[in-house]
C-alpha positions as CSV (number, residue, x, y, z in Angstrom):
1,X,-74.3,6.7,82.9
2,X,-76.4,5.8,85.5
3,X,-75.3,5.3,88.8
4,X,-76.8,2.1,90.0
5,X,-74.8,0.9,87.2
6,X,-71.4,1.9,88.7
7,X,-72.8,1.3,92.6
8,X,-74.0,-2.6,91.7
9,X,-71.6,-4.0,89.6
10,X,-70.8,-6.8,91.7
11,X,-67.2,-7.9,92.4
12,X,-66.4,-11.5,90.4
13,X,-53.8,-11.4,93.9
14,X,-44.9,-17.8,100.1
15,X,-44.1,-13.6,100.0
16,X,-42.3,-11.9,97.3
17,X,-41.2,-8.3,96.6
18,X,-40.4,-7.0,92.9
19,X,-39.6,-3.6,92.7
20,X,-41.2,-0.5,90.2
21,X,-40.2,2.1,88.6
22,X,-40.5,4.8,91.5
23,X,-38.1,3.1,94.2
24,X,-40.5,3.9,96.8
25,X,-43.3,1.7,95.5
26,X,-42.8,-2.2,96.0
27,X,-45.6,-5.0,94.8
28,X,-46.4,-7.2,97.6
29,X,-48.1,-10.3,97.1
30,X,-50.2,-11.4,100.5
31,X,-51.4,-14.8,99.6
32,X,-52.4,-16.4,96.3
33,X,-55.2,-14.6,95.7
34,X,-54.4,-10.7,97.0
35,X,-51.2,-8.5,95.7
36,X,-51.0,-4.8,95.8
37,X,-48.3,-2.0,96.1
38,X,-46.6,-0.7,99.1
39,X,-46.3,2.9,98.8
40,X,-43.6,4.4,101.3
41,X,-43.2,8.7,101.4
42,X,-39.8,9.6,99.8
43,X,-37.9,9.0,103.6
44,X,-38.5,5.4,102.9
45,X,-39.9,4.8,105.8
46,X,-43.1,6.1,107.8
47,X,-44.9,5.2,111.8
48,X,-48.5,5.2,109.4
49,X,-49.7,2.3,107.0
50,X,-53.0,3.0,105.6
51,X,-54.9,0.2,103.8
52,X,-56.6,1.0,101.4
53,X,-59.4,-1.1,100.3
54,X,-61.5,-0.5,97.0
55,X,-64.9,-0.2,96.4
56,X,-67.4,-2.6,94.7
57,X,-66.5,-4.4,91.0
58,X,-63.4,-6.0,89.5
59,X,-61.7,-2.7,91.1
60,X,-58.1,-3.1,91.0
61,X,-55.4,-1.0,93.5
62,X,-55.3,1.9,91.8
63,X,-59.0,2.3,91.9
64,X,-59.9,1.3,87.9
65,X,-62.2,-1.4,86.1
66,X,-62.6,-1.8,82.6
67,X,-63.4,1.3,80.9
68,X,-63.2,3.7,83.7
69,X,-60.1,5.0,84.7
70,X,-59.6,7.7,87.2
71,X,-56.5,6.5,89.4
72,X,-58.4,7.7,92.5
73,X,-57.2,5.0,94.9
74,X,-53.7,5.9,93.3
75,X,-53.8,9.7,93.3
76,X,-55.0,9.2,97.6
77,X,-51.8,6.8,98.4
78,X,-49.6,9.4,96.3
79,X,-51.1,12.2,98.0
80,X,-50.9,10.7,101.8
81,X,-47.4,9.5,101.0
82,X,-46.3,13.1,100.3
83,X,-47.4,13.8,104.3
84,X,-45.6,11.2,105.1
85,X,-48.0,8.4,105.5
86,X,-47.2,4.8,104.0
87,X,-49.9,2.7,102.1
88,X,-51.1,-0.2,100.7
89,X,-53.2,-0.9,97.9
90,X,-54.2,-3.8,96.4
91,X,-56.0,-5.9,93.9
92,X,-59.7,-7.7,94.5
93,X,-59.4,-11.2,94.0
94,X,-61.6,-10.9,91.0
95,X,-59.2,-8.7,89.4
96,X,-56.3,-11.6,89.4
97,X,-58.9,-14.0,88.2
98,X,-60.2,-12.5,85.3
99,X,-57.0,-11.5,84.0
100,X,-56.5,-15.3,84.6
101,X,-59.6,-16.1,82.8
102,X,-60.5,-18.2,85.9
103,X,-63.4,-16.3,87.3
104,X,-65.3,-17.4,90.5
105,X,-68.5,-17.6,90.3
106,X,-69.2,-18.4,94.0
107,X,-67.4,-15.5,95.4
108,X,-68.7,-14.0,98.5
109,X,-68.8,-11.0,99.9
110,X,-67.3,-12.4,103.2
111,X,-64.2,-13.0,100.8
112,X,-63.4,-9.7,100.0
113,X,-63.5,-9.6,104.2
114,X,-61.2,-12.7,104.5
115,X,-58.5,-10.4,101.9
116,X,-58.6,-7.1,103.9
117,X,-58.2,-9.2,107.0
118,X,-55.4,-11.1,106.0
119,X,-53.5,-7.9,104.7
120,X,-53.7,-6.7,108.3
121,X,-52.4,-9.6,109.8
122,X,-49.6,-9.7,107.4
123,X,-48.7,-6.2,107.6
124,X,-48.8,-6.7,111.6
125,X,-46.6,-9.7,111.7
126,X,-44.4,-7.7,109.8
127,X,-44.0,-5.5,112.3
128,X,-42.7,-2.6,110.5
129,X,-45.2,-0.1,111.1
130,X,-46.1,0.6,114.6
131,X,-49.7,2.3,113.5
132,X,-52.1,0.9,110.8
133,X,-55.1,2.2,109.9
134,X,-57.6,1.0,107.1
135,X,-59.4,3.7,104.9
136,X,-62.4,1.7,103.0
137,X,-64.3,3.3,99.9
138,X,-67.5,2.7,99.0
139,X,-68.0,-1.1,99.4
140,X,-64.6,-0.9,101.1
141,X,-65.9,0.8,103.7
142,X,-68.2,-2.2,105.0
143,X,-65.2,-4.6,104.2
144,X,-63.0,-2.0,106.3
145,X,-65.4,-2.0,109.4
146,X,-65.6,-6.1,109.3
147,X,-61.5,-6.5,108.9
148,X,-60.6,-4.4,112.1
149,X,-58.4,-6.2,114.3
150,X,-56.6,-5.2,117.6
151,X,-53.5,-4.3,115.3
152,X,-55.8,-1.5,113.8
153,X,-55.5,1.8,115.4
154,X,-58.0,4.0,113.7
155,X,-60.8,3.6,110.3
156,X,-61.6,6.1,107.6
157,X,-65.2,5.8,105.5
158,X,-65.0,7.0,102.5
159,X,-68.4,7.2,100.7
160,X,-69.2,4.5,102.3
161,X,-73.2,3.5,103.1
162,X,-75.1,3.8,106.4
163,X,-77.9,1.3,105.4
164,X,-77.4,-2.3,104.3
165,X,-77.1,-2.5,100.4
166,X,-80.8,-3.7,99.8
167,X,-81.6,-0.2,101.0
168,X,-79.1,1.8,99.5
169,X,-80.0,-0.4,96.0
170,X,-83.6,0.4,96.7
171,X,-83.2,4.1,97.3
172,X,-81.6,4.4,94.1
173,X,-84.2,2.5,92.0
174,X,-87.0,4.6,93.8
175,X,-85.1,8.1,92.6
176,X,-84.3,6.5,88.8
177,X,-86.5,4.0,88.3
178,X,-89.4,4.6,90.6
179,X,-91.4,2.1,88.5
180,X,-89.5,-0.8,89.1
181,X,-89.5,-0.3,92.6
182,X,-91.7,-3.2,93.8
183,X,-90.5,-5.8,91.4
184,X,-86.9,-4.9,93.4
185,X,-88.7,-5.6,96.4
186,X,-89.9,-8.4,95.9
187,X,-87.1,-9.7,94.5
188,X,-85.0,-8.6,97.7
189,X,-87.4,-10.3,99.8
190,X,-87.1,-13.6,98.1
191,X,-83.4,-13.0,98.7
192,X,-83.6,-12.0,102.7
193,X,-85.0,-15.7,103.2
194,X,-81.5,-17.4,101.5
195,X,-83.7,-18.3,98.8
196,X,-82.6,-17.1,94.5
197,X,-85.3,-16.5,92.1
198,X,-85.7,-15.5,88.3
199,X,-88.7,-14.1,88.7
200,X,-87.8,-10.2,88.5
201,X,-88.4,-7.8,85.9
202,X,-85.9,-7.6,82.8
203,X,-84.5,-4.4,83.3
204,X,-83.6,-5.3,87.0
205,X,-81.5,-8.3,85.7
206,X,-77.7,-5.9,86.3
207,X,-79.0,-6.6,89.8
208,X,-80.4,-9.2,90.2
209,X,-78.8,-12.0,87.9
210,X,-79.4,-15.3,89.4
211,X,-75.5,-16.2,89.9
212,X,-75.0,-12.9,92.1
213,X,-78.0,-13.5,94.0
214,X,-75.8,-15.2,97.1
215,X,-73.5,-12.7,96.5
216,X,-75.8,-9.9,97.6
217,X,-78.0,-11.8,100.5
218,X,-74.4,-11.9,102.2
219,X,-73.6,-8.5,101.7
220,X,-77.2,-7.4,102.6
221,X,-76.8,-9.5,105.7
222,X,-74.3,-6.8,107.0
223,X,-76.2,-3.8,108.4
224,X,-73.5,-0.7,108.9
225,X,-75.3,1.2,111.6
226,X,-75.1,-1.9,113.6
227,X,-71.0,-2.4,112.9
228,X,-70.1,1.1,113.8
229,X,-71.6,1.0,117.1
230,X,-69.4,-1.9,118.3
231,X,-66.2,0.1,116.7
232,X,-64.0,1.7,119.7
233,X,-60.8,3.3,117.6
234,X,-61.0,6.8,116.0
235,X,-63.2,6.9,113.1
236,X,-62.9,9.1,110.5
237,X,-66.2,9.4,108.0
238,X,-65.8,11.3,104.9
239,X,-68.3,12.3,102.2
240,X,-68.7,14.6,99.0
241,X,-71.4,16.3,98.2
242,X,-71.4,15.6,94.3
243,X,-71.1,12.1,95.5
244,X,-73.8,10.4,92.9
245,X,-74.0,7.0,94.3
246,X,-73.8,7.4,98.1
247,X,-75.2,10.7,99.8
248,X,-73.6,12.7,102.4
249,X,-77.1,11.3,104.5
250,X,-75.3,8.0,104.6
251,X,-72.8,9.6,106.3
252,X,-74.8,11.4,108.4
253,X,-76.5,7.9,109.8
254,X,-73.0,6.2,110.4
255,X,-72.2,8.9,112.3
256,X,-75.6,8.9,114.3
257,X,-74.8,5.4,115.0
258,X,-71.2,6.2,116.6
259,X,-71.3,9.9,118.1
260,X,-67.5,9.6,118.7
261,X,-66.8,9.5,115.3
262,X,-65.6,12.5,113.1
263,X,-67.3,13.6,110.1
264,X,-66.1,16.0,107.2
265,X,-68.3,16.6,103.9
266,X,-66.3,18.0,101.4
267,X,-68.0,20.2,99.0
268,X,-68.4,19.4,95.5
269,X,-65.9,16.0,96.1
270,X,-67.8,13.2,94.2
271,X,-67.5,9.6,94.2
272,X,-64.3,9.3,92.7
273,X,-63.2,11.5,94.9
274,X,-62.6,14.7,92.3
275,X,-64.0,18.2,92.7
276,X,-67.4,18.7,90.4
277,X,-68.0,22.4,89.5
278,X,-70.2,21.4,86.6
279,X,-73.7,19.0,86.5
280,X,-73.8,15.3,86.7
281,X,-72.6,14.8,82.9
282,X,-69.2,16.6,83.9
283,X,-69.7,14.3,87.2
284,X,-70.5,11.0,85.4
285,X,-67.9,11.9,83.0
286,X,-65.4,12.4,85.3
287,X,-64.8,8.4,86.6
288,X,-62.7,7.9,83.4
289,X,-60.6,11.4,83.4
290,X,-57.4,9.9,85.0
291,X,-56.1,13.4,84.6
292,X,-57.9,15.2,87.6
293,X,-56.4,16.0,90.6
294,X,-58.5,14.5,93.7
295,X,-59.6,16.8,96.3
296,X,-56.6,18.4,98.8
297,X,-59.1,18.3,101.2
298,X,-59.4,14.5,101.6
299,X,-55.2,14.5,101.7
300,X,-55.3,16.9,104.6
301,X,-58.4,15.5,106.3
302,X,-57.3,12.3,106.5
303,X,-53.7,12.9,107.0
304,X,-54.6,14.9,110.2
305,X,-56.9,12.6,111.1
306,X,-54.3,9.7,110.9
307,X,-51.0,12.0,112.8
308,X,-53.2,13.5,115.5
C-alpha cells in the first residue's frame, strides 16, 4: 500500500443524547452535519475534555474508512478515559453524507475547520468541563491549530505536518515516485494561482482529480509553521518513528517554529498510532488490525501533558 495513497485521500453528523451500550459513552449530535461520542472515565465525570479530531478521508470517530480498520482514534479516548480524561470523538461531515448517499462535492477544507470549531463552542457553552483541550491527528492537526478558541486550554499534534500539504505531497512523490515529480509541480503551481487544470500526468490523477482541486489550494493555503507561532497555550507535538506518512522532521519544524512547545517521538509508534517491530509490510499492514493495542506511551504522554 502506498502511503500517498492513505496521506491524500481527500475528505468528501436542535441537541439530542441516545445512550450505548457502555453507560459511559453518550452519542452527541453538534449540528446537522457533525455527531460523535462523548466518552466520560468510569467516575462519570472528569475537569479534562479532549477533542479529538481525525485525520484526512471519510474518517469517521473511531478513526476508520472503508477497508481499514484499526480503532485508533477509539483505542486513544478509551485509553485517556482510563486516566481520567473525558473525550469527544466525532464523525467528518463526509462520513454522514456518504452513508446518506448525499456527497458534497464542494467541500472545503475550511469546513472540516467550521466542525472542530463548533464542537468547541458547544462543548463550552455547555459548560461542563472547566478544561478542553483538542488533540488533532494527521490532517486534524491543522484543523486543531485553526479551531482554537479562548475556551481552549492546551493542543496536542499528533502526526501532524510542519509544511503546507503541497510540500508534504511533494516530498512524498520525490521518495516514491521521483519521476513524476515535475508533472506534481506543475500541476501544484497551476493550483497556488486559484486556477484547476487537467493537464497532469495519469498516474497523479488520486491527487489531483479535477473536483478536489479547490479542495487542496485551500488546504495548501494554510502554512503550519506560520499557525504555531501565533499559538500561546501549551502545545504538545507528538510523533512515531515508524510513522510512514508524516516524519518525526515534521515535527521537528513545528516545534522550531514554537520553542515553547513540547515534543516526544515515540519509538517504533506509526501512523496509526501502534508499535512496529517488523518492516513497512507489517507497518502498512497494520491500518486494518483493529486488534492492536496503541502505544502506552501516547496514553501517558498525553495524559500528563493534559493534568500537569
Amino acid at each position: 500500500m502506498k502511503s500517498s495513497i492513505l496521506t491524500f485521500c481527500l475528505a468528501f453528523h436542535f441537541i439530542c443524547f441516545s445512550q450505548e451500550s457502555n453507560p459511559q459513552e453518550t452519542n452527541v449530535v453538534i449540528n446537522q452535519h457533525i455527531e460523535g461520542s462523548l466518552l466520560l472515565p468510569d467516575s462519570g465525570q472528569s475537569d479534562y475534555l479532549a477533542i479529538i479530531i481525525a485525520g484526512s478521508g471519510p474518517t469517521d470517530r473511531d478513526g476508520n474508512q472503508n477497508f481499514l480498520k484499526s480503532n485508533s482514534l477509539k483505542k486513544l479516548a478509551q485509553g485517556l478515559a482510563k486516566e481520567n480524561i473525558a473525550t469527544f470523538r466525532y464523525d467528518k461531515r463526509i462520513v454522514k453524507q456518504i452513508r446518506k448517499g448525499n456527497v458534497d462535492k464542494n467541500i472545503m477544507f475550511d469546513d472540516f475547520v467550521t466542525d472542530a470549531k463548533s464542537v468547541v463552542d458547544y462543548f463550552e457553552k455547555q459548560g461542563t468541563f472547566p478544561n478542553i483541550y483538542i488533540i488533532g491527528h494527521s490532517q486534524g492537526s491543522l484543523v486543531g491549530m485553526l479551531a482554537i478558541s479562548n475556551a481552549v486550554k492546551g493542543y496536542v499534534s499528533l502526526a501532524g505536518a510542519g509544511q503546507p500539504i503541497d510540500i508534504v505531497i511533494m516530498d512524498q512523490i520525490q521518495k516514491t515516485a521521483p519521476g513524476l515529480s515535475e508533472d506534481a509541480q506543475k500541476t501544484f503551481d497551476i493550483l497556488k494561482k486559484g486556477e484547476t487544470t487537467t493537464e497532469y500526468h495519469p498516474a497523479l490523477a488520486s491527487i489531483f482529480n479535477i473536483d478536489t482541486q479547490p479542495f487542496i489550494t485551500n488546504w495548501m493555503s494554510y502554512n503550519p509553521q506560520e499557525l504555531i507561532k501565533a499559538i500561546d497555550i501549551p502545545i504538545l507535538l507528538v510523533n512515531g518513528t515508524k510513522d510512514l506518512q508524516v516524519s518525526v522532521e515534521e515535527a521537528n519544524m513545528l516545534k522550531e517554529a514554537n520553542n515553547n512547545a513540547q515534543l516526544e517521538i515515540i519509538e517504533n509508534m506509526n501512523h496509526v498510532l501502534f508499535i512496529i517491530e517488523g518492516d513497512d509490510l507489517e507497518n502498512s499492514k497494520s491500518y486494518n488490525e483493529s486488534y492492536r493495542e496503541i502505544a502506552p506511551q501516547l496514553i501517558s504522554s498525553i495524559s500528563g501533558f493534559i493534568k500537569t
